[in-house]
ROTOR-515984 format. One line per 5 residues: number of its first residue (from 1); their letters; for each residue y, z, x of N, C-alpha, C, O, CB. Coordinates in pm, whole numbers, plus 50000, padded with zeros to 5 digits. Glycine has a CB too. Layout:
% ROTOR-515984
NUM = A = Y Z X Y Z X Y Z X Y Z X Y Z X ~ ... .
***
This chain:
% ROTOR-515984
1 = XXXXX = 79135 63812 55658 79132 63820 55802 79126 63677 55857 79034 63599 55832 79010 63905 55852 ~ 79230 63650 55933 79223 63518 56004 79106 63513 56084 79060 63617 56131 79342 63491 56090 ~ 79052 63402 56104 78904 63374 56166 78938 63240 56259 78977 63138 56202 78767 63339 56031 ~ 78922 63244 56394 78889 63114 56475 78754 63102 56562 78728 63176 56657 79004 63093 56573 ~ 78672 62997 56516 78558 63010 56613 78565 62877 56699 78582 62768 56644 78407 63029 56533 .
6 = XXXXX = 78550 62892 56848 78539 62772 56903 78429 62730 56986 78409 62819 57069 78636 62757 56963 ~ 78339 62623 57002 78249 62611 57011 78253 62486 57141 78269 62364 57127 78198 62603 56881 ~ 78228 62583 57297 78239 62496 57400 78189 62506 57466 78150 62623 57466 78311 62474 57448 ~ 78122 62409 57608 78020 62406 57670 77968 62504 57784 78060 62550 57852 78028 62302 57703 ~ 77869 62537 57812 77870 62668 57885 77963 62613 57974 77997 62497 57992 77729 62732 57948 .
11 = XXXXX = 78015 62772 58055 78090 62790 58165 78205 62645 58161 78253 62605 58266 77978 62803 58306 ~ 78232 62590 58051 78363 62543 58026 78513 62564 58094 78595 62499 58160 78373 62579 57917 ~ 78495 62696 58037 78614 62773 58061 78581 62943 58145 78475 63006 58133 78685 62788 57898 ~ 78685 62983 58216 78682 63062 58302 78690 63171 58201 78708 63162 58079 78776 63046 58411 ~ 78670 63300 58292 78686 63410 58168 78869 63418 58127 78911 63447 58015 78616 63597 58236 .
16 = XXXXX = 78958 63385 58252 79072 63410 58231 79090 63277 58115 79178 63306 58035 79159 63420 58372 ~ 79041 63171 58095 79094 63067 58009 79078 63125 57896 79167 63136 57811 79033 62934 58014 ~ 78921 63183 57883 78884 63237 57683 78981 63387 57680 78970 63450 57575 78637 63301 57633 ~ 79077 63448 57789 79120 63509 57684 79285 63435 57678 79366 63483 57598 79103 63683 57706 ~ 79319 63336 57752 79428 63307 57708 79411 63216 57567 79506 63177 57499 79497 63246 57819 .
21 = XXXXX = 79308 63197 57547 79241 63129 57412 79237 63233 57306 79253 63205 57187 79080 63073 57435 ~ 79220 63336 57346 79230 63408 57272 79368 63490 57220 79376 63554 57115 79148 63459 57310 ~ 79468 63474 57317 79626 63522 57272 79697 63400 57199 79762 63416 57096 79729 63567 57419 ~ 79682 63279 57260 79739 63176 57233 79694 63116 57026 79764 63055 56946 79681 63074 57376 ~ 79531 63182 57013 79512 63153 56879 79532 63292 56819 79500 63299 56700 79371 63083 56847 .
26 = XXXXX = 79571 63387 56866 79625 63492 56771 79757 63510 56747 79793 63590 56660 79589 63607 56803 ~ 79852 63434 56826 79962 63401 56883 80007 63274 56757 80118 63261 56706 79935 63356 57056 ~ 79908 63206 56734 79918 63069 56637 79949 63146 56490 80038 63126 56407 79746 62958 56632 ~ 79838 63241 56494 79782 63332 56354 79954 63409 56335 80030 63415 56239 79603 63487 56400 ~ 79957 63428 56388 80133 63496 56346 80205 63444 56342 80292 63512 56287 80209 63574 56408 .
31 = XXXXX = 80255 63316 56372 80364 63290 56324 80323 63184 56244 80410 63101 56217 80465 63270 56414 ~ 80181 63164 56187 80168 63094 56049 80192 63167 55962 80259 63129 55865 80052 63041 56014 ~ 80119 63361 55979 80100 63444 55839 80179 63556 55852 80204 63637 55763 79950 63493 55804 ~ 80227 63557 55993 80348 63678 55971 80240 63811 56056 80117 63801 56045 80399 63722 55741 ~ 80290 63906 56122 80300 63980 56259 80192 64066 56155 80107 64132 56215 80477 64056 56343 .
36 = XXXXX = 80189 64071 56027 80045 64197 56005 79941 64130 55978 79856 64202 55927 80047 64315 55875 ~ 79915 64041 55987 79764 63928 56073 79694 63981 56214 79576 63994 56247 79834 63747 56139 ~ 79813 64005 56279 79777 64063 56437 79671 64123 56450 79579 64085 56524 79864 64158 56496 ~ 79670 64260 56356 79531 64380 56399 79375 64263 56318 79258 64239 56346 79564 64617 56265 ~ 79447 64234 56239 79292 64160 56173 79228 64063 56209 79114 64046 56164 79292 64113 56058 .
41 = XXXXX = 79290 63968 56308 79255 63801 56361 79146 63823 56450 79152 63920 56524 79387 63710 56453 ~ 79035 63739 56455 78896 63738 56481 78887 63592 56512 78882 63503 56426 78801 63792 56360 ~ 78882 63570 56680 78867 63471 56785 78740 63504 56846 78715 63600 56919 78982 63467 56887 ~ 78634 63375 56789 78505 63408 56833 78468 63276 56955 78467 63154 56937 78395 63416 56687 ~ 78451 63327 57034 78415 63154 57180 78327 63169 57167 78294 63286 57148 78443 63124 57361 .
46 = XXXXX = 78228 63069 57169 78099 63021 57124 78033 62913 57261 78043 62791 57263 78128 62931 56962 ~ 77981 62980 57343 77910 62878 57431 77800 62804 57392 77703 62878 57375 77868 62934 57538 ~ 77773 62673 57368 77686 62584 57357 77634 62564 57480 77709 62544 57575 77729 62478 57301 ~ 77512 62567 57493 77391 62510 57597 77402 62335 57617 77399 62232 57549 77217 62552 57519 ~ 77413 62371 57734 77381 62224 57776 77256 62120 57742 77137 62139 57764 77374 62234 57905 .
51 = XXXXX = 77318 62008 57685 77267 61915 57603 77258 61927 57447 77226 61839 57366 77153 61897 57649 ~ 77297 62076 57420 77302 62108 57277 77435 62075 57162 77462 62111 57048 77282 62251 57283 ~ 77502 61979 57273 77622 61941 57187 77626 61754 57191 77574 61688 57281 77783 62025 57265 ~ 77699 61696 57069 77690 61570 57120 77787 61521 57023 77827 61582 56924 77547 61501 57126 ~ 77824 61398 57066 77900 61277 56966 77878 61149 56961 77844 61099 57068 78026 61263 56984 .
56 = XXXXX = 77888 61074 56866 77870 60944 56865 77724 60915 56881 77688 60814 56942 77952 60884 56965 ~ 77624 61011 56820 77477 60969 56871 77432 61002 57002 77316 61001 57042 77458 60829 56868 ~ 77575 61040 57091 77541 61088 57244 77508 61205 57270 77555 61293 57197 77637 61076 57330 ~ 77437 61234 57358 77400 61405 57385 77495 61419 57489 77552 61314 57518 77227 61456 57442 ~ 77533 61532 57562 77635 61520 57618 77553 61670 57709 77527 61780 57660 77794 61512 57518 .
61 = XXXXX = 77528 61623 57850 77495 61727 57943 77646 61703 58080 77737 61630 58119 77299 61691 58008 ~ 77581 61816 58099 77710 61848 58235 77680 61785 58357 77641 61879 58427 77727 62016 58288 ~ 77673 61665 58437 77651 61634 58561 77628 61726 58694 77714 61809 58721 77740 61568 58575 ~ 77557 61717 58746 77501 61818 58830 77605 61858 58930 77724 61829 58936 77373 61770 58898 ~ 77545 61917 58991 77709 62000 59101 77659 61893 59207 77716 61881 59315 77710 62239 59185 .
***
């Protein structure tokens, strides 16, 4: 079973973005493994909490509204 998990910051993305995230990587999954991947592919969006993600030693929060 193809597996994608993606791991992004709350409210990142709109609900309409995670499911075009979600056709677009099942969409990927087929024409790497071929059209009977389709029923099995498992796209998991993963919201991280703010400040709970970071790089470079940086913590990385969302600037206030």
């Amino acid at each position: 079973m193809p597996f994608a998990n993606f791991k992004v910051p709350e409210r990142a993305l709109s609900a309409g973005q995670k499911e075009d995230l979600v056709h677009k990587t099942t969409a990927l999954f087929v024409e790497l493994f071929g059209e009977g991947v389709r029923p099995y592919t498992m796209v998991l969006i993963e919201e991280v909490a703010d400040g709970g993600y970071g790089r470079a030693d940086e913590v990385f929060t969302i600037p206030g509204d």
